[in-house]
N, CA and C atoms as an extended XYZ file, in Angstrom:
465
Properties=species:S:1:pos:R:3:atomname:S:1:resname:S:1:resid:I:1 pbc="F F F"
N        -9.117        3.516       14.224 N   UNK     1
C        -8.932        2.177       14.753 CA  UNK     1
C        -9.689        1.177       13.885 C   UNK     1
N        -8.893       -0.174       13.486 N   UNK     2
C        -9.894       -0.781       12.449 CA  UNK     2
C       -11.041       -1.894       13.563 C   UNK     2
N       -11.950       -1.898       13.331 N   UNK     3
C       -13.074       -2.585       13.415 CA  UNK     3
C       -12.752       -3.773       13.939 C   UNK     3
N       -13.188       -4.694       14.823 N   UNK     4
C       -13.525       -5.876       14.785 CA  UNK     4
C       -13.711       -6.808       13.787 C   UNK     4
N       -14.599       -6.251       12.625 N   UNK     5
C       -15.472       -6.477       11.766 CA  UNK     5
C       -14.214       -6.750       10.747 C   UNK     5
N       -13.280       -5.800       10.679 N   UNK     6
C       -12.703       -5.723        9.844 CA  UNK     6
C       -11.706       -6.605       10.077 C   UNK     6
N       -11.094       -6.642       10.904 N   UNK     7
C        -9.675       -7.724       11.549 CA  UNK     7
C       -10.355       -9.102       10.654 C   UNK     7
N       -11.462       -9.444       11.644 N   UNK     8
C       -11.910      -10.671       10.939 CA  UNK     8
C       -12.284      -11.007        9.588 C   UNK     8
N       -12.575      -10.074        8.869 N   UNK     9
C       -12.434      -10.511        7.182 CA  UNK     9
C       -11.232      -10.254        7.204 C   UNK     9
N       -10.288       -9.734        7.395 N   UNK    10
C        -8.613       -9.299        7.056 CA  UNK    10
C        -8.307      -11.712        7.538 C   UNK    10
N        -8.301      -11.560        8.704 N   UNK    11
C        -7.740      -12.862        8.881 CA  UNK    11
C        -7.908      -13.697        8.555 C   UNK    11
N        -9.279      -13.893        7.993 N   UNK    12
C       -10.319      -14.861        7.189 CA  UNK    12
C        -9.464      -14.582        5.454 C   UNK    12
N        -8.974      -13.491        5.807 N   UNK    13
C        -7.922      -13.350        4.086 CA  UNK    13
C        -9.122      -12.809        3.058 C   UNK    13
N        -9.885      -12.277        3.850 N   UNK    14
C       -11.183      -11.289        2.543 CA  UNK    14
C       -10.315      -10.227        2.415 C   UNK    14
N       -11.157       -9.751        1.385 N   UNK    15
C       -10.800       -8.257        1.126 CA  UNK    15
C       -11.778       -7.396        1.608 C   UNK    15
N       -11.255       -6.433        1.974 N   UNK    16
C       -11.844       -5.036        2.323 CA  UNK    16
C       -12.357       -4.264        1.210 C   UNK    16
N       -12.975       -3.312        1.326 N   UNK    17
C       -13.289       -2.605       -0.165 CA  UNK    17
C       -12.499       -1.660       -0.216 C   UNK    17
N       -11.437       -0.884        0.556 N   UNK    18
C       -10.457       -0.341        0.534 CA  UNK    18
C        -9.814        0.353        1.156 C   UNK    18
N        -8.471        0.588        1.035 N   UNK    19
C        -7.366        0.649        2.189 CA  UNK    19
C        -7.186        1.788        2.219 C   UNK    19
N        -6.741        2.221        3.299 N   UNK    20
C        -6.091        3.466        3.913 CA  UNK    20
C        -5.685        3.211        4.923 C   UNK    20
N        -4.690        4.193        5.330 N   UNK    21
C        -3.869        3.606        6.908 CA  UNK    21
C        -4.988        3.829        7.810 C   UNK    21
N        -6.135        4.533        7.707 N   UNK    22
C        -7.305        4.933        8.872 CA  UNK    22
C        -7.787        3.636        8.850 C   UNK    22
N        -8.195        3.384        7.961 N   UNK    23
C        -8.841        1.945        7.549 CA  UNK    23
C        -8.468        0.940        8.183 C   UNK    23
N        -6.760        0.613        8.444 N   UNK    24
C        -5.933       -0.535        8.944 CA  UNK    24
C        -5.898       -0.185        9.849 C   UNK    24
N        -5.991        0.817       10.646 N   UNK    25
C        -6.157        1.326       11.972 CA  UNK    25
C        -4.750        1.783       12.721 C   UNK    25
N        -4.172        1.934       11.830 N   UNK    26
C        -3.185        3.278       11.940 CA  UNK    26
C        -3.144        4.434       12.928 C   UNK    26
N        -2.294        5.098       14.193 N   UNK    27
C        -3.206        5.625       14.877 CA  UNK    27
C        -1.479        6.467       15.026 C   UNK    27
N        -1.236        7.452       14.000 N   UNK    28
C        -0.332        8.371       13.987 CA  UNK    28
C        -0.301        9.677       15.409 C   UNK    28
N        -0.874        9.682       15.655 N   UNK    29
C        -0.945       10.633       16.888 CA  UNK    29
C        -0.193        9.880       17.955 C   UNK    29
N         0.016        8.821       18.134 N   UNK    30
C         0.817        7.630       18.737 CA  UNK    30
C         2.158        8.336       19.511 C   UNK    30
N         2.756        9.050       17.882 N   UNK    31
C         4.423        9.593       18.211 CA  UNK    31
C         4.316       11.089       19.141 C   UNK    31
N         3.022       11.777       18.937 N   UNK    32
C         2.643       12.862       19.760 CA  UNK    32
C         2.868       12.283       20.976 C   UNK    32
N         1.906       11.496       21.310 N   UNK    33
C         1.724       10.943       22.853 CA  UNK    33
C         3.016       10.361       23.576 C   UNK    33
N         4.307        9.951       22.586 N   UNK    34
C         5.355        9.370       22.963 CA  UNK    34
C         6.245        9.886       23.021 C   UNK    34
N         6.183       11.255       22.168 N   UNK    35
C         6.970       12.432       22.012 CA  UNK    35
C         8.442       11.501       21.139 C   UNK    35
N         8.106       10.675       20.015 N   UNK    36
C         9.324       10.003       19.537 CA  UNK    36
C         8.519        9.581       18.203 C   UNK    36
N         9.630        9.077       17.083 N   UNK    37
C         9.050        8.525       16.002 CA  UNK    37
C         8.409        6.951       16.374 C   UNK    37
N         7.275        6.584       16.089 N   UNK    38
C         6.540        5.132       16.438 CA  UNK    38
C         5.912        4.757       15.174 C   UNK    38
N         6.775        3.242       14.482 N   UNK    39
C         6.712        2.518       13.897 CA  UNK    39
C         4.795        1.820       14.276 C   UNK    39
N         4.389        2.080       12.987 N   UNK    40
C         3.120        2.048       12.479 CA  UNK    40
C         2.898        0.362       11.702 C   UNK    40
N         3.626        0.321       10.607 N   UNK    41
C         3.454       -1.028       10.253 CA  UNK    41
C         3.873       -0.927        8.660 C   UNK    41
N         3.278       -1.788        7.892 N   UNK    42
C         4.103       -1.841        6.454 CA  UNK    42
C         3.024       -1.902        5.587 C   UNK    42
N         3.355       -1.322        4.814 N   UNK    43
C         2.162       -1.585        3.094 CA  UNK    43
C         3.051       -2.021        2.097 C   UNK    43
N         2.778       -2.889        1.364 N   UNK    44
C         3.433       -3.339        0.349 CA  UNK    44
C         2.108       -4.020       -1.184 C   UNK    44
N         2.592       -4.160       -2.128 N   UNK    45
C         1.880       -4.919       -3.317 CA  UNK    45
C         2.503       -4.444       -4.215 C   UNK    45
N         1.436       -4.324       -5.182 N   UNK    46
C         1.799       -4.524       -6.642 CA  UNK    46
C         0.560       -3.584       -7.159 C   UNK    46
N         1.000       -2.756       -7.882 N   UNK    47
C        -0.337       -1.777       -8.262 CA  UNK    47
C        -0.164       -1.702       -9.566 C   UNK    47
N        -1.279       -1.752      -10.626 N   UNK    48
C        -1.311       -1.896      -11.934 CA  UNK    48
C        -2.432       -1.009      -12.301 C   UNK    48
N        -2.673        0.134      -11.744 N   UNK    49
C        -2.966        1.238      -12.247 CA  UNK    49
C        -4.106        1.990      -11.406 C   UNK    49
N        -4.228        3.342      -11.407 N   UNK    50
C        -5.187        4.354      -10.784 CA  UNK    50
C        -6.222        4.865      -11.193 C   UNK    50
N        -6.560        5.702      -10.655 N   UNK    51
C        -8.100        6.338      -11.233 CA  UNK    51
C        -8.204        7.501      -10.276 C   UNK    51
N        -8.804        8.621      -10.898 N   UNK    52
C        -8.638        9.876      -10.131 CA  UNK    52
C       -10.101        9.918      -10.099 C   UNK    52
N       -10.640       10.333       -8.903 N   UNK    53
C       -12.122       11.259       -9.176 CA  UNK    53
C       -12.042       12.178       -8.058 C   UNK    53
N       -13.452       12.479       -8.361 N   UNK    54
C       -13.786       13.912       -8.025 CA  UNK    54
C       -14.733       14.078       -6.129 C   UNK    54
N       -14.291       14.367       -5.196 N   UNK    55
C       -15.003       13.668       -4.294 CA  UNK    55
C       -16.209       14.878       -4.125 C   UNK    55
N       -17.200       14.788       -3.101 N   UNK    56
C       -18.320       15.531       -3.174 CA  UNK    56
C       -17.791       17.209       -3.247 C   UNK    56
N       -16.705       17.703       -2.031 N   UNK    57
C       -16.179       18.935       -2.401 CA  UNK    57
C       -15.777       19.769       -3.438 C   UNK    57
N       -15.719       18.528       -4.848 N   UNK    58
C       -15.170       19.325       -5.508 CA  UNK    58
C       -13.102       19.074       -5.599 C   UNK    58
N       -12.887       18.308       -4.806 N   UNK    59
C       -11.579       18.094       -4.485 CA  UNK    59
C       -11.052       16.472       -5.243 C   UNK    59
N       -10.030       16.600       -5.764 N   UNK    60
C        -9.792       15.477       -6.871 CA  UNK    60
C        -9.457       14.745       -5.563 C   UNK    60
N        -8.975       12.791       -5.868 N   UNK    61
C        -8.592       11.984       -5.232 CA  UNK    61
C        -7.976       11.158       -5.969 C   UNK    61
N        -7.075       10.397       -5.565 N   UNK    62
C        -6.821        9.297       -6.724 CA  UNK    62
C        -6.654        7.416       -5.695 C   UNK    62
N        -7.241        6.968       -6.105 N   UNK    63
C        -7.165        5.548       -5.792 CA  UNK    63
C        -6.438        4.612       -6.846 C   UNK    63
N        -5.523        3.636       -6.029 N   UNK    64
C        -4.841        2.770       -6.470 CA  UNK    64
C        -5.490        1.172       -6.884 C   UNK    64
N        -4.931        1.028       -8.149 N   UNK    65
C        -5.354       -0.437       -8.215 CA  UNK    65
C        -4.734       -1.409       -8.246 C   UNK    65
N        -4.843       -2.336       -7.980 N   UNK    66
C        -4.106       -4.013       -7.622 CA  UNK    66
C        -4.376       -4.349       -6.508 C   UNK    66
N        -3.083       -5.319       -6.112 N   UNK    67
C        -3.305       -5.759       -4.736 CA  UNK    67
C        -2.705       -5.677       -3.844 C   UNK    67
N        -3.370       -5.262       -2.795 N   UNK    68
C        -2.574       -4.270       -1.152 CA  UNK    68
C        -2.571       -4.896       -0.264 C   UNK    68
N        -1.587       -5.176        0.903 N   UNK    69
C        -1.651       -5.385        1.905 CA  UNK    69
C        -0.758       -3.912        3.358 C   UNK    69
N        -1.565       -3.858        3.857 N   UNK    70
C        -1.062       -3.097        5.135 CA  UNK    70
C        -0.953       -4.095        6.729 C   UNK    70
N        -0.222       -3.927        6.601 N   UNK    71
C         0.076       -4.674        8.425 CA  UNK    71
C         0.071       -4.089        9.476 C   UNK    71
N        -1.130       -4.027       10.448 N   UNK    72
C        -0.883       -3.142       11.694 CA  UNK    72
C        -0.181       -3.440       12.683 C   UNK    72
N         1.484       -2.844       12.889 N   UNK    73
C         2.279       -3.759       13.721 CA  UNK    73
C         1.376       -3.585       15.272 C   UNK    73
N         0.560       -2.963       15.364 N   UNK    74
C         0.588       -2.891       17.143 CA  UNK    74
C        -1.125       -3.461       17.120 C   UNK    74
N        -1.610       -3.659       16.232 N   UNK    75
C        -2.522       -5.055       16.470 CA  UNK    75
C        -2.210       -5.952       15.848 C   UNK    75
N        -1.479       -6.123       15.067 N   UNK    76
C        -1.116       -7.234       14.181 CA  UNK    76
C        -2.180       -7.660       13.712 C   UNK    76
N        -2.596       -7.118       13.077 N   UNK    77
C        -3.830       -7.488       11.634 CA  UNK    77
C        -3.331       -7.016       10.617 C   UNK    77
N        -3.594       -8.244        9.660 N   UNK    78
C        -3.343       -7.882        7.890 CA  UNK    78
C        -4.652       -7.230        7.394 C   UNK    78
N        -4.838       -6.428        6.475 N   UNK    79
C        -5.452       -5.453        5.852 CA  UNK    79
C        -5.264       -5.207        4.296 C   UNK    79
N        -6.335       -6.553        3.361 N   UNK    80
C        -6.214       -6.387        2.025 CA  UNK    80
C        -6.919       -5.960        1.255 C   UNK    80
N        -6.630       -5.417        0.053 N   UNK    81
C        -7.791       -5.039       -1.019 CA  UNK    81
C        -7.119       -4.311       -1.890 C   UNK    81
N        -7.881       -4.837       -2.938 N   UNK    82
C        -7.733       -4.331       -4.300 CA  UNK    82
C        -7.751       -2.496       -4.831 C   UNK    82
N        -8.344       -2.088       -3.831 N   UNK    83
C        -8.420       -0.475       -4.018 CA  UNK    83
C        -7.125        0.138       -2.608 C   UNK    83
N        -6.412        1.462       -2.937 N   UNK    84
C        -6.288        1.534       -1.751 CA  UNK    84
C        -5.493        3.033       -2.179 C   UNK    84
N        -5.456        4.013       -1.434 N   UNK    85
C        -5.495        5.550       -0.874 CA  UNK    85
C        -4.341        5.675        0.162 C   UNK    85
N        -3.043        6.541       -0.530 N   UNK    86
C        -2.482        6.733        0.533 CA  UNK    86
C        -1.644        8.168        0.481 C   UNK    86
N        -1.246        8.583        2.065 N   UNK    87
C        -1.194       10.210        1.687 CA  UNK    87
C        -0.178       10.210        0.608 C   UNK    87
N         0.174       11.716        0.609 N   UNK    88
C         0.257       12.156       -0.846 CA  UNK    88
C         1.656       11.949       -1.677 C   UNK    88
N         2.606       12.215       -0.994 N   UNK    89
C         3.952       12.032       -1.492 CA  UNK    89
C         4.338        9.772       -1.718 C   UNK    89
N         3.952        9.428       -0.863 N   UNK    90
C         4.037        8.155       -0.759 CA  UNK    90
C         3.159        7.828       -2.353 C   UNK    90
N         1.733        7.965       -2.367 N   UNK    91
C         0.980        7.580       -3.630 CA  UNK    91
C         1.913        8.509       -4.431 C   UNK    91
N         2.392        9.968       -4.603 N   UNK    92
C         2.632       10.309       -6.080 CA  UNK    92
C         3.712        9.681       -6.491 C   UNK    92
N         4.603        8.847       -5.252 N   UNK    93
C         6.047        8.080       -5.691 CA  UNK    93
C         5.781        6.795       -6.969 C   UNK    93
N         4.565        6.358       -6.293 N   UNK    94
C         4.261        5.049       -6.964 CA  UNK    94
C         2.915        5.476       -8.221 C   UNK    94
N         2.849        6.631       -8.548 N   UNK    95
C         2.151        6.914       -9.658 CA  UNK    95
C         3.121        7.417      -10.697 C   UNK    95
N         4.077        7.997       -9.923 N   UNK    96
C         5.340        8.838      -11.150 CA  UNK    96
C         5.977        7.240      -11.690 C   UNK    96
N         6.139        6.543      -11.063 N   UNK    97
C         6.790        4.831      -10.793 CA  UNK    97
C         6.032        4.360      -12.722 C   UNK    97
N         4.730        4.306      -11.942 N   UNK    98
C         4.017        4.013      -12.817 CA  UNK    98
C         3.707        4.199      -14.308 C   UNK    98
N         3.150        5.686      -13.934 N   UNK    99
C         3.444        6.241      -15.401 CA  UNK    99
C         4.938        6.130      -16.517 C   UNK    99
N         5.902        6.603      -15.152 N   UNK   100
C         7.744        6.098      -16.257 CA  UNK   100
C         8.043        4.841      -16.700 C   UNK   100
N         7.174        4.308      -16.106 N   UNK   101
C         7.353        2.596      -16.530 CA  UNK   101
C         6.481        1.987      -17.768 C   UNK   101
N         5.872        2.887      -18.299 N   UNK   102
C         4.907        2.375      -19.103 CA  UNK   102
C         3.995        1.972      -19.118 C   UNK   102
N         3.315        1.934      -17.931 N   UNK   103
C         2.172        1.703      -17.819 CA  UNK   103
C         2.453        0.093      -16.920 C   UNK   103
N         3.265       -0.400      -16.759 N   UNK   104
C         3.429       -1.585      -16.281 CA  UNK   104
C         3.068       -1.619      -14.649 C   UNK   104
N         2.899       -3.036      -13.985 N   UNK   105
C         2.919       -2.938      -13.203 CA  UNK   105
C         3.628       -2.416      -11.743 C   UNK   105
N         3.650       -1.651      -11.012 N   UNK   106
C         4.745       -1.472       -9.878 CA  UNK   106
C         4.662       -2.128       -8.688 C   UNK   106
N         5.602       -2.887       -8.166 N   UNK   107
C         5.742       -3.369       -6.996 CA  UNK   107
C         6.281       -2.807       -6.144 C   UNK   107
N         5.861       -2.477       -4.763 N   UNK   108
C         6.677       -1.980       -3.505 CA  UNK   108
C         6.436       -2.201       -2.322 C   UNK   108
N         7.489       -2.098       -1.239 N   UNK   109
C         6.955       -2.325       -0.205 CA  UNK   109
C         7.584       -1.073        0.913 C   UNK   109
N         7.216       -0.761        1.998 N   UNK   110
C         7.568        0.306        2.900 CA  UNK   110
C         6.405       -0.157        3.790 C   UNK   110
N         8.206        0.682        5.525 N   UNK   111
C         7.454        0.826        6.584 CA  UNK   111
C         7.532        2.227        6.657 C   UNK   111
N         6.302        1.875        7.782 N   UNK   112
C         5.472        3.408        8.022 CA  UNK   112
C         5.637        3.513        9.346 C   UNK   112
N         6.497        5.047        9.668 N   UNK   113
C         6.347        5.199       11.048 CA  UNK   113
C         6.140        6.688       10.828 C   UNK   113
N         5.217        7.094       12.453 N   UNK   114
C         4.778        8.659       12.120 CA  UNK   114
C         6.002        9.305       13.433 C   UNK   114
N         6.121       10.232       12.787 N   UNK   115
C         7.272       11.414       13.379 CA  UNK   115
C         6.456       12.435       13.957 C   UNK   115
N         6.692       13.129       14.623 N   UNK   116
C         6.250       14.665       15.840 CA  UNK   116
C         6.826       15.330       14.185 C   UNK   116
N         5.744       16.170       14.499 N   UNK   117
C         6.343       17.063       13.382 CA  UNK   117
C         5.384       18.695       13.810 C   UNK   117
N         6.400       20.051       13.566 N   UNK   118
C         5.719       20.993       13.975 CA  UNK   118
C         4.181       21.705       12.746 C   UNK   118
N         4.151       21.114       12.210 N   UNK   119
C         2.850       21.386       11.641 CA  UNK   119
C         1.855       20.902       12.019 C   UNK   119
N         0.276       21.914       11.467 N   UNK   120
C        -0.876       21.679       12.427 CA  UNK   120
C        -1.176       20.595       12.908 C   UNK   120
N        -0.824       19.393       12.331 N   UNK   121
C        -1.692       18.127       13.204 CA  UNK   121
C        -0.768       17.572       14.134 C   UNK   121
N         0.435       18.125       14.173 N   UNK   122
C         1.448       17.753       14.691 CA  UNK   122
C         2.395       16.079       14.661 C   UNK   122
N         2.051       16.059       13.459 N   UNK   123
C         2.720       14.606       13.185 CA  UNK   123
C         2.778       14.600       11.618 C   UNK   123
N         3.730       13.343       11.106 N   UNK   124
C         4.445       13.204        9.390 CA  UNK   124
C         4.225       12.201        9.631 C   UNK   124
N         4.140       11.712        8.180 N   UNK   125
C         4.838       10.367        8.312 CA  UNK   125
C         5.678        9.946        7.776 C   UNK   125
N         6.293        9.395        7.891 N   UNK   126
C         7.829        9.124        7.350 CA  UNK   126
C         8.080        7.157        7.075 C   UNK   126
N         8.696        7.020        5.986 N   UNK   127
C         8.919        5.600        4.875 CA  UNK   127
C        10.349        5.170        4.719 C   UNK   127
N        10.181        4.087        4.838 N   UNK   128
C        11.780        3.065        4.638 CA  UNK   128
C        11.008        2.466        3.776 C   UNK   128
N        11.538        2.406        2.942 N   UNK   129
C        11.354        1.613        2.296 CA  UNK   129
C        11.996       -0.167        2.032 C   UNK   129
N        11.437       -1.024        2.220 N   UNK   130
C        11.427       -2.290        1.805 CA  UNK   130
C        12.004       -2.740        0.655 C   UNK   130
N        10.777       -2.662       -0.538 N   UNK   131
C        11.053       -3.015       -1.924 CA  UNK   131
C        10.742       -1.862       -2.365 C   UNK   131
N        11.643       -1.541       -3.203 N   UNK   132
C        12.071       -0.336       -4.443 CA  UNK   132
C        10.920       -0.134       -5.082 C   UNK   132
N        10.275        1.075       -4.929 N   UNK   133
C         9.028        0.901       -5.967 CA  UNK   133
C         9.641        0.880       -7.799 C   UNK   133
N         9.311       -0.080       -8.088 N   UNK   134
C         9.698       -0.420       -9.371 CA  UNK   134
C         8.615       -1.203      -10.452 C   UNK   134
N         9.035       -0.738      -11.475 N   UNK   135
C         8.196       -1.834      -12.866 CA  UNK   135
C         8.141       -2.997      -13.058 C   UNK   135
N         7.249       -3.686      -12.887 N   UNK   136
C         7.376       -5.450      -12.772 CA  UNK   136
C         7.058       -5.876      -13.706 C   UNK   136
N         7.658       -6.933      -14.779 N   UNK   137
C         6.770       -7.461      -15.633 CA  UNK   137
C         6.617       -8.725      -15.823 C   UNK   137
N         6.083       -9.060      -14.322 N   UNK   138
C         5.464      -10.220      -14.008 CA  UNK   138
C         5.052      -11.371      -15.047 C   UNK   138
N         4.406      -10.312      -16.189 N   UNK   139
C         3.591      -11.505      -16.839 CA  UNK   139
C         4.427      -11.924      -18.204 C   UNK   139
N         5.756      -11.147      -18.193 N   UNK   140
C         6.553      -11.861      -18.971 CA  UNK   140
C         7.484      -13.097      -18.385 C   UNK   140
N         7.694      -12.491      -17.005 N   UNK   141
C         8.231      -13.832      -16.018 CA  UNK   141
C         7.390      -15.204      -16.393 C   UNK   141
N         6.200      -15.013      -16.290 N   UNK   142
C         4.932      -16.727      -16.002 CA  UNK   142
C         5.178      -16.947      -17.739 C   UNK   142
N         5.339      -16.251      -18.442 N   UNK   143
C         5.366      -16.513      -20.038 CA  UNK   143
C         6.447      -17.591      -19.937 C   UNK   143
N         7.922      -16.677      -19.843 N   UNK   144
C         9.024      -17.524      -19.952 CA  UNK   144
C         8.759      -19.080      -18.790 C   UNK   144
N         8.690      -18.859      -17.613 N   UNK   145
C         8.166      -19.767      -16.427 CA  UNK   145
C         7.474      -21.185      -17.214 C   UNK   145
N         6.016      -20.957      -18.055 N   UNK   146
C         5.556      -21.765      -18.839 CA  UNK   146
C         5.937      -22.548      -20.429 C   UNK   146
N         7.000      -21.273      -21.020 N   UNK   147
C         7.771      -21.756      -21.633 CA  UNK   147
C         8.568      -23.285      -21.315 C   UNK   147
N         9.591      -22.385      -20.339 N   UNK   148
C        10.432      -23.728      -19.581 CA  UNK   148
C         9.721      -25.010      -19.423 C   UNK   148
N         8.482      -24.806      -18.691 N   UNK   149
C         8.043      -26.164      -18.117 CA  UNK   149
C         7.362      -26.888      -19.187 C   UNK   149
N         7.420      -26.262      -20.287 N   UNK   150
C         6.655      -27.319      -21.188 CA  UNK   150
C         8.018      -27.473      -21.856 C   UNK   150
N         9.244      -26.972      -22.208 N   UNK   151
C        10.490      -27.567      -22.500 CA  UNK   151
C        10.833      -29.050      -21.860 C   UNK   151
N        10.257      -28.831      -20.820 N   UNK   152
C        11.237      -29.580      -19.808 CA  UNK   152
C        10.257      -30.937      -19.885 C   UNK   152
N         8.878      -30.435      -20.351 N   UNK   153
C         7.827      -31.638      -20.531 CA  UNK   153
C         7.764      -32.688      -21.718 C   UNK   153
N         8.640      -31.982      -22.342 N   UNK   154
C         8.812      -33.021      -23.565 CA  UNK   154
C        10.072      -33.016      -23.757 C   UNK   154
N        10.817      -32.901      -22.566 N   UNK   155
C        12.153      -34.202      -22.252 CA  UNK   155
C        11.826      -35.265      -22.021 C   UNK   155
C-alpha cells in the first residue's frame, strides 16, 4: 500500500526514488479476494536505459532509467520517478525494445490488471497495452521542431 507520505510527494508532482507496483501501492491479491481479473492501474514513460546489479543475495536485478509514471486506479495517485523495477516479462519486453533499437530511447504505456492464477502466490499479472513499446527519437523530433521555428523566424 503506498504511504501517505508518498501520495503527497506523488501529487505535489515530486519524484519518488523509485517505482515498483509495491511502491504505487498495487495490491494484486485484490483478484484472489474477487475471484476475477481486477484492473490495477497503468505505467507508462519513456526509458533511456538500465543498469543491472547485484542485490545482497547474490541475485542480479535490473532497474530502469528515465521517466515513469504509474497510476493507482483504486486510489488514484500518480507515482513518479526516474528509476523504476518491474516484474519480469513486462521489464524484459522493454529491455529487448531497447537494446533492438539501438540504444535509443523507448516509449510505452500499459494497463495492469492481476488475474487468479494457479501458481504459488496465486495471482499473474497480465498487460494491455496502451502505447507500443517502441524506439523514440525524440531528440531528432526537437532538432527538426527548432529547425522549423527558426525558418519560420526569419520570414
Amino acid at each position: 500500500m503506498a504511504t501517505k507520505k508518498d501520495k503527497e510527494k506523488s501529487d505535489e508532482g515530486n519524484l519518488v526514488p523509485q517505482l515498483t507496483f509495491k511502491k504505487a501501492g498495487f495490491d494484486p491479491k485484490e483478484c484472489i479476494r474477487q475471484n476475477k481479473n481486477v484492473y490495477l492501474g497503468a505505467v507508462f514513460g519513456e526509458m533511456v536505459g538500465f543498469k543491472t546489479k547485484e542485490a545482497k543475495s547474490g541475485d542480479t536485478y535490473t532497474i530502469l532509467i528515465g521517466q515513469f509514471r504509474i497510476v493507482n486506479a483504486a486510489e488514484k495517485a500518480n507515482f513518479e520517478s526516474e528509476k523504476m523495477i518491474l516484474p519480469g516479462s513486462i521489464q524484459e519486453t522493454l529491455e529487448a525494445t531497447f537494446s533492438s533499437g539501438g540504444g535509443k530511447p523507448v516509449v510505452f504505456g500499459y494497463d495492469i490488471f492481476a488475474a487468479p492464477s494457479d501458481n504459488t502466490i496465486g495471482y499473474q499479472y497480465a498487460v494491455k497495452t496502451i502505447i507500443k513499446s517502441a524506439a523514440s527519437d525524440r531528440l531528432e523530433e526537437i532538432a527538426k521542431d527548432i529547425d522549423a521555428r527558426r525558418k519560420e523566424a526569419k520570414s
